[in-house]
NUDOTI-245163 format. One line per 3 residues: number of its first residue (from 1); their letters; for each residue z, x, y of N, C-alpha, C. Coordinates in Angstrom, 1 decimal, padded with zeros to 4 digits. Each point is the difference from the previous one (the first is absolute). Layout:
<nodes>
NUM> A> Z X Y Z X Y Z X Y | ... .
</nodes>
This chain:
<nodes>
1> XXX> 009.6 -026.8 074.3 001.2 -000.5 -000.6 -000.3 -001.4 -000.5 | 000.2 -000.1 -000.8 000.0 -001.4 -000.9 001.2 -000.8 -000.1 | -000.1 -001.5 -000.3 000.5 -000.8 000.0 001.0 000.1 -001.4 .
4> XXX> 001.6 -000.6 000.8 000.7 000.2 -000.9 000.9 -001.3 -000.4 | 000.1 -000.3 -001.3 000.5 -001.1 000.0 001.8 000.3 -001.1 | 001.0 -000.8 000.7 001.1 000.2 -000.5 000.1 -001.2 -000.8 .
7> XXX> 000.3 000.0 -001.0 000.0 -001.4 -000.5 001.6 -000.3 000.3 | 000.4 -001.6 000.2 001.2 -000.9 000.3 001.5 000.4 -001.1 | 000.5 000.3 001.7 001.3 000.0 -000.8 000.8 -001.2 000.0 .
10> XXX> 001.2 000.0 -000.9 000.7 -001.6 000.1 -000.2 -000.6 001.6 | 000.1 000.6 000.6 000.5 -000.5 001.6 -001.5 -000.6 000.9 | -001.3 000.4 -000.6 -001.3 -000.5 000.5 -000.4 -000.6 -000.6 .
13> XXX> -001.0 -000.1 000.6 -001.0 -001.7 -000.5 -001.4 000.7 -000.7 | -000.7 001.2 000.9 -000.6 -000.1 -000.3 -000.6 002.2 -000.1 | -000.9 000.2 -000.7 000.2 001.5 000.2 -000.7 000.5 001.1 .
16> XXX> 000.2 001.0 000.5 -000.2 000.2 001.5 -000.9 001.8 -000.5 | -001.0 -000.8 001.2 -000.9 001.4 -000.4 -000.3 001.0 001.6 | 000.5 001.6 -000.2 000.1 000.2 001.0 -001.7 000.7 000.4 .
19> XXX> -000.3 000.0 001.0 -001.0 000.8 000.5 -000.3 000.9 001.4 | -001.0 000.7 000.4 000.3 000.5 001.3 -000.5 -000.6 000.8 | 000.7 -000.6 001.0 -000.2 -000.9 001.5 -001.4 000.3 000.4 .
22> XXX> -000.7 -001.5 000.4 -001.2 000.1 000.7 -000.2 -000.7 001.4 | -001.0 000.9 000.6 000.1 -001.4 001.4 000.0 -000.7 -000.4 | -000.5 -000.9 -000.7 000.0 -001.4 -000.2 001.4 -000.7 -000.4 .
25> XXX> 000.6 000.7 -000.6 001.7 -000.7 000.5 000.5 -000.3 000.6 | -000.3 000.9 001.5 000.4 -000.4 001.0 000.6 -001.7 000.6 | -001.0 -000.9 -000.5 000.7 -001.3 000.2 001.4 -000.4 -000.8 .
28> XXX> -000.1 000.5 -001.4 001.1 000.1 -000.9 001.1 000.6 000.8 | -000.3 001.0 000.5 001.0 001.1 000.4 000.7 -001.0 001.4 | -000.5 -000.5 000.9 000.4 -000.3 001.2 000.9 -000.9 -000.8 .
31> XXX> -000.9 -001.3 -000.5 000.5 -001.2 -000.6 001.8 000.2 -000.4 | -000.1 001.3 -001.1 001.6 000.2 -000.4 000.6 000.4 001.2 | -000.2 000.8 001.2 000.4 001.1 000.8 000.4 -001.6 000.6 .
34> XXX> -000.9 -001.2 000.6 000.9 -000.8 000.4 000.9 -000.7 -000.5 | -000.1 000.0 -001.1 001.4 -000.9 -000.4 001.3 001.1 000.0 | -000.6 001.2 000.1 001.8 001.0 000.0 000.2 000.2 001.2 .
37> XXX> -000.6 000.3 001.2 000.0 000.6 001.3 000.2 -001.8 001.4 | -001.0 -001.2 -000.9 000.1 -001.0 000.7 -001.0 000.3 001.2 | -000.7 001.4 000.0 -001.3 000.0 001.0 -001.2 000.3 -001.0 .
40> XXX> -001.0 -000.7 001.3 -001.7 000.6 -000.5 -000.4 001.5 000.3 | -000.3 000.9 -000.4 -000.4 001.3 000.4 -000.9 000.6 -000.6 | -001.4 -000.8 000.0 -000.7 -000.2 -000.7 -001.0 001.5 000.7 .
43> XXX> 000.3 000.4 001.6 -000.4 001.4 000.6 000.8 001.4 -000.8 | 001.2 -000.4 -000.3 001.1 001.4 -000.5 -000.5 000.0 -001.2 | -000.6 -001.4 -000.7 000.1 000.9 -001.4 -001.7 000.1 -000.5 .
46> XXX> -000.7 -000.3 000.7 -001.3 000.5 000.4 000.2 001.7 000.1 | 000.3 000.1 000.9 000.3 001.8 000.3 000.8 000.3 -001.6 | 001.0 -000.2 -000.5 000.6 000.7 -000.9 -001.1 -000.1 -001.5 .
49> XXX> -000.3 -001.1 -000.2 -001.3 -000.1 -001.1 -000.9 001.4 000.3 | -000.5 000.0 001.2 -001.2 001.4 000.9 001.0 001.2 -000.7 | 001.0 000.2 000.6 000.9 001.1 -000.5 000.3 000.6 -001.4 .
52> XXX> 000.3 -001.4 -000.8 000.0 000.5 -001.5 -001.5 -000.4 -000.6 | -000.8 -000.1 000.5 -001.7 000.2 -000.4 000.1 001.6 -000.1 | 000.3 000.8 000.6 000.1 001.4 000.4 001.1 000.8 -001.2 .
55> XXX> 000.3 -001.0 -000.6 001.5 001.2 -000.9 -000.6 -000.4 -001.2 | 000.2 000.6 -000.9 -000.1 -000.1 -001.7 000.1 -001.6 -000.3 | -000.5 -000.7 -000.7 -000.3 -001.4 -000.4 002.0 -000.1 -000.5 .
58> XXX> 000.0 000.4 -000.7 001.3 000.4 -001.0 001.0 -000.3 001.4 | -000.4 000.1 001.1 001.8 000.3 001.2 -000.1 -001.3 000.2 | -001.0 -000.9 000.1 -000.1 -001.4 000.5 000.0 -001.1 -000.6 .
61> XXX> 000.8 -000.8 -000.9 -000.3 -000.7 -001.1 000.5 -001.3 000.5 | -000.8 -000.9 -001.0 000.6 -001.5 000.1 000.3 -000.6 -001.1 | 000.2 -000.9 -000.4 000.7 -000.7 -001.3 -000.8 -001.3 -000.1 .
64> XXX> -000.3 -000.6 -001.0 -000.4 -001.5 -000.2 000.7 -000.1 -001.2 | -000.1 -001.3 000.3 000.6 -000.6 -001.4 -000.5 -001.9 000.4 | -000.2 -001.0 -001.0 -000.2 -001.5 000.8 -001.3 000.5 000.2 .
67> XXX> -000.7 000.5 000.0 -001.5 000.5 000.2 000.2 000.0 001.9 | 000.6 000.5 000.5 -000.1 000.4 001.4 001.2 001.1 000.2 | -000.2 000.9 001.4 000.5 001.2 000.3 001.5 -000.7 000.8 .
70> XXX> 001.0 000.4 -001.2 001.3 -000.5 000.2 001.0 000.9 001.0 | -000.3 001.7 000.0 000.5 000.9 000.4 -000.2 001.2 000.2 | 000.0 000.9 001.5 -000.4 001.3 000.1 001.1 001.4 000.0 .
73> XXX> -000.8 001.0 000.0 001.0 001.2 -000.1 -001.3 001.0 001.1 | 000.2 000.7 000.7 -000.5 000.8 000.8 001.1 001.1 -000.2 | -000.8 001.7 000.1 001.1 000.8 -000.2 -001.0 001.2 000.2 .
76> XXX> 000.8 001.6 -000.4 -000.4 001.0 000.8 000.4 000.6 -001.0 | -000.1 001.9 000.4 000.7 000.7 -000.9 -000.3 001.3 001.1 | 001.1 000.6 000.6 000.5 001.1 000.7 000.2 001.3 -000.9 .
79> XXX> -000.3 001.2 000.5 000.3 000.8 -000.8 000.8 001.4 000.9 | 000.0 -000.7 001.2 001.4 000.9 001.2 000.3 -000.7 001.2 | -000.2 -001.0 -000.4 000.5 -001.1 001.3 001.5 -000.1 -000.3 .
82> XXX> 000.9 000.0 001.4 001.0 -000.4 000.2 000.7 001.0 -001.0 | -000.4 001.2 000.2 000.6 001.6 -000.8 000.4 -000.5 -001.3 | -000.6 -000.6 -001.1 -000.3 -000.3 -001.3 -000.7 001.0 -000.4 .
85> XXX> 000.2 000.4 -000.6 -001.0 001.4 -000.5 -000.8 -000.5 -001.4 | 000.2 -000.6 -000.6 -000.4 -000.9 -001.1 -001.3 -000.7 000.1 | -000.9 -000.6 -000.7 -000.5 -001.7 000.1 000.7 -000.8 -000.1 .
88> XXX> -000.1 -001.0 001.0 001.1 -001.1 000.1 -001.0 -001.4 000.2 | 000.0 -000.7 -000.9 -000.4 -001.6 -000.3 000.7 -000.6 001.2 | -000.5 -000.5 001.1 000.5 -000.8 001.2 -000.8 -001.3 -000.3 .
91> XXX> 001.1 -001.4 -000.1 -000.2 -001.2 -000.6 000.3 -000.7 002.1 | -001.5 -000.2 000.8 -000.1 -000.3 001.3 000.3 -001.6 000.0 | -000.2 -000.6 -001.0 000.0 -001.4 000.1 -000.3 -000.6 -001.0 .
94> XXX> 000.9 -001.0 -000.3 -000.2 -000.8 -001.5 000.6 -001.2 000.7 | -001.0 -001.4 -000.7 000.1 -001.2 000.4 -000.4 -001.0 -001.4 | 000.9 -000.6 -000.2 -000.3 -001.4 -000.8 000.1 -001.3 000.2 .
97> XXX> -000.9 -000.6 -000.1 -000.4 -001.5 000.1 001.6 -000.3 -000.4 | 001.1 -001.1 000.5 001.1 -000.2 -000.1 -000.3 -000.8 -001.5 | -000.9 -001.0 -000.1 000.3 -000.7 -001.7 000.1 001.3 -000.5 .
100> XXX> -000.7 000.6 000.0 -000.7 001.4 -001.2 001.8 001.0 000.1 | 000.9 000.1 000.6 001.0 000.9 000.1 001.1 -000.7 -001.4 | 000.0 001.2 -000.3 001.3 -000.2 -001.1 -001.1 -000.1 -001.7 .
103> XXX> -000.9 000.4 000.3 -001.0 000.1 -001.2 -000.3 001.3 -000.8 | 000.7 000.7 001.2 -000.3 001.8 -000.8 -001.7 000.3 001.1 | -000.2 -000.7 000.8 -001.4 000.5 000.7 -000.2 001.3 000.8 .
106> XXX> 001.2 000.0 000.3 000.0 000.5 001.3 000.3 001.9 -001.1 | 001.0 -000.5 -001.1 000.8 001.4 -001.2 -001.8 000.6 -000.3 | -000.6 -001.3 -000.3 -001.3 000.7 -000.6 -001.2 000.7 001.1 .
109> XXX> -000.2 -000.3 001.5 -000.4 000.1 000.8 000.3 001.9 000.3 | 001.3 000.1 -000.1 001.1 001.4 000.4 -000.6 000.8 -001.8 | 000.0 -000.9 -001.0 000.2 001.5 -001.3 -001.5 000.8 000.1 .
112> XXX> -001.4 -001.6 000.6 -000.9 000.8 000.5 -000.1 001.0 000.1 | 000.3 000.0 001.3 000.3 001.1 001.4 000.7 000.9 -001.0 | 000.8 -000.2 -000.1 000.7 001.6 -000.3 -000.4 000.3 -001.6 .
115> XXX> -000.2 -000.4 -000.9 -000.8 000.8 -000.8 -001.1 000.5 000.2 | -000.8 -000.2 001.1 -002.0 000.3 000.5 000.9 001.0 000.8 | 001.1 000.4 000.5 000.4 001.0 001.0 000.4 001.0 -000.6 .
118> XXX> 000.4 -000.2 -001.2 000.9 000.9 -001.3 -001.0 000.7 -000.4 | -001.4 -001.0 -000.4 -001.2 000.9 -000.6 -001.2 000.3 000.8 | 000.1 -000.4 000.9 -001.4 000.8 000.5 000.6 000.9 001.8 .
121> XXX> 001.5 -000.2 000.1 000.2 000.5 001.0 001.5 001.1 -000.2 | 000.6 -000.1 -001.4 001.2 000.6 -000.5 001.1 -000.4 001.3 | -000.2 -000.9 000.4 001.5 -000.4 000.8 000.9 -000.8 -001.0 .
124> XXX> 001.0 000.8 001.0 001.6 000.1 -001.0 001.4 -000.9 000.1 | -001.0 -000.4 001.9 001.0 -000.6 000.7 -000.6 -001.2 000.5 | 000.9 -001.2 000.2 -001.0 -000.9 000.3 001.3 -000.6 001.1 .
127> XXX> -000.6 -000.5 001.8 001.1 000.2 000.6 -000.8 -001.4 000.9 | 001.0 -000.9 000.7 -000.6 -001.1 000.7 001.3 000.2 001.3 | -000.4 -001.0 001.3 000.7 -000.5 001.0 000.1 -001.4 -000.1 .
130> XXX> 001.7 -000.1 000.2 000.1 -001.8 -000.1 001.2 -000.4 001.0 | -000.4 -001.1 000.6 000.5 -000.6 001.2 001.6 -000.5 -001.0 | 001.4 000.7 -000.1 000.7 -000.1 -000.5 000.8 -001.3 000.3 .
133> XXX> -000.9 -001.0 001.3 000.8 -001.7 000.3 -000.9 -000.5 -001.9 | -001.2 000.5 000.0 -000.4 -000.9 -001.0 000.5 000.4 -001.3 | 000.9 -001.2 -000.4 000.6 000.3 -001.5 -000.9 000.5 -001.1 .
136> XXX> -000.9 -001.4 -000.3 -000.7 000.0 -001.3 -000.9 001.1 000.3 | -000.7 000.5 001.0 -000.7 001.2 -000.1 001.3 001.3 -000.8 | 000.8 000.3 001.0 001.2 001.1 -000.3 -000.1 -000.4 -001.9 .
139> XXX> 000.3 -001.3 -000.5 000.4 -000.3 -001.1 -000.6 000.3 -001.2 | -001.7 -000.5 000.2 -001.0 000.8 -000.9 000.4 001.2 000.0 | -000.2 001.2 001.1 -000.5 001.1 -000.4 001.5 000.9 -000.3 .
142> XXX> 001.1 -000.5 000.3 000.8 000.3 -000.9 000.0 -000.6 -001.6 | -000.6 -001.0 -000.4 -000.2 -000.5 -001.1 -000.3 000.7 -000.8 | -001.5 000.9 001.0 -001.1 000.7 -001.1 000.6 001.1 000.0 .
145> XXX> 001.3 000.9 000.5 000.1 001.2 000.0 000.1 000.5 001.3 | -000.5 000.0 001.2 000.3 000.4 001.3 001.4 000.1 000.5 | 000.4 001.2 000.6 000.8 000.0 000.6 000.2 000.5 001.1 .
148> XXX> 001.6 000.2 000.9 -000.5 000.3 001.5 -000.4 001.5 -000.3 | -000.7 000.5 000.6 -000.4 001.4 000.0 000.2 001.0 001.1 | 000.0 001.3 000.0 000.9 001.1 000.8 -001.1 -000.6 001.5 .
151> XXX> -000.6 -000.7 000.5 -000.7 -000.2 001.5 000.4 -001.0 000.4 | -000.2 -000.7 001.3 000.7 -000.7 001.0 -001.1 000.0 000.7 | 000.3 -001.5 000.3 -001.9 -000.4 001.4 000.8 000.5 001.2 .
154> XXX> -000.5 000.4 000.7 000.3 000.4 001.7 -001.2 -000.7 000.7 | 000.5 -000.6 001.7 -001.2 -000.6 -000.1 000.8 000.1 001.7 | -000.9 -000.4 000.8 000.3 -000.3 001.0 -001.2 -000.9 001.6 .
157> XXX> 001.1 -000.9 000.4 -000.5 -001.0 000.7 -000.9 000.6 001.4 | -001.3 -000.5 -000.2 -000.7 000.5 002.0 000.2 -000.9 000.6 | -000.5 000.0 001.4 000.1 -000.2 000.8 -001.5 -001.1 000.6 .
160> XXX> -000.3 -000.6 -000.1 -001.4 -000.7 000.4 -000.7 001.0 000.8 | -001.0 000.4 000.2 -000.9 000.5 001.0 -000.4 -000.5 001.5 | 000.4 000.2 001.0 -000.4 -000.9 000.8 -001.3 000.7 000.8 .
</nodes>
């Protein structure tokens, strides 16, 4: 997969070019992960870099723009998970450097993804999980078109191990 560059819309500075995530982002990746989360988890995202090494270049992307990596997208594609009978484009996590938000980074990060899912995977559906306290997350992806959809998280609390 090659490097893609969107050129600036009124609302950015600068054009942002997407590509497929490498370890070596990894410092990028934590760096933004702390300014959104307010922790270091520089072991969690070690392992998830390991993990999307393993999936199509195309599921794992990052964004630069400013000549540094502004923003990531990690994602999947199911083809009978969760009784979807379909291909379904699963968007696991998307993160933007907070200057970088409100640029279109994060819009161009997602058309990626789902056009590479449209053509080399024919998914039809493209479906995410969002912590519904967080507005501006809920706000984007109703922005881009997301809505609530026929599933519901079920989840339930253990018990410690003793």
């Amino acid at each position: 997969m090659s490097r893609h560059t969107v050129t600036p819309s009124s609302t950015s500075r600068s054009a942002v070019a997407v590509r497929p995530l490498e370890r070596s982002d990894l410092d990028a990746i934590v760096r933004i992960d702390e300014k959104l989360s307010g922790q270091t988890r520089t072991g969690y995202w070690r392992q998830r870099l390991e993990v999307a090494a393993l999936r199509p270049p195309w599921m794992s992307l990052v964004a630069e723009t400013d000549g540094r990596v502004v923003a990531f997208l990690l994602g999947w594609v199911g083809e009978s998970e969760f009784g979807i009978a379909q291909p379904t484009a699963w968007v696991e996590l998307i993160g933007v450097d907070p200057p970088y938000r409100g640029r279109g980074v994060a819009q161009t990060l997602l058309r990626r993804f789902v056009d590479s899912g449209r053509e080399l995977r024919a998914v039809r559906k493209v479906a995410t999980l969002i912590d519904l306290g967080q507005a501006d997350v809920r706000e984007f992806f109703t922005r881009v078109g997301f809505h609530h959809g026929p599933m519901i998280q079920m989840e339930r609390s253990l018990e410690p191990l003793t």
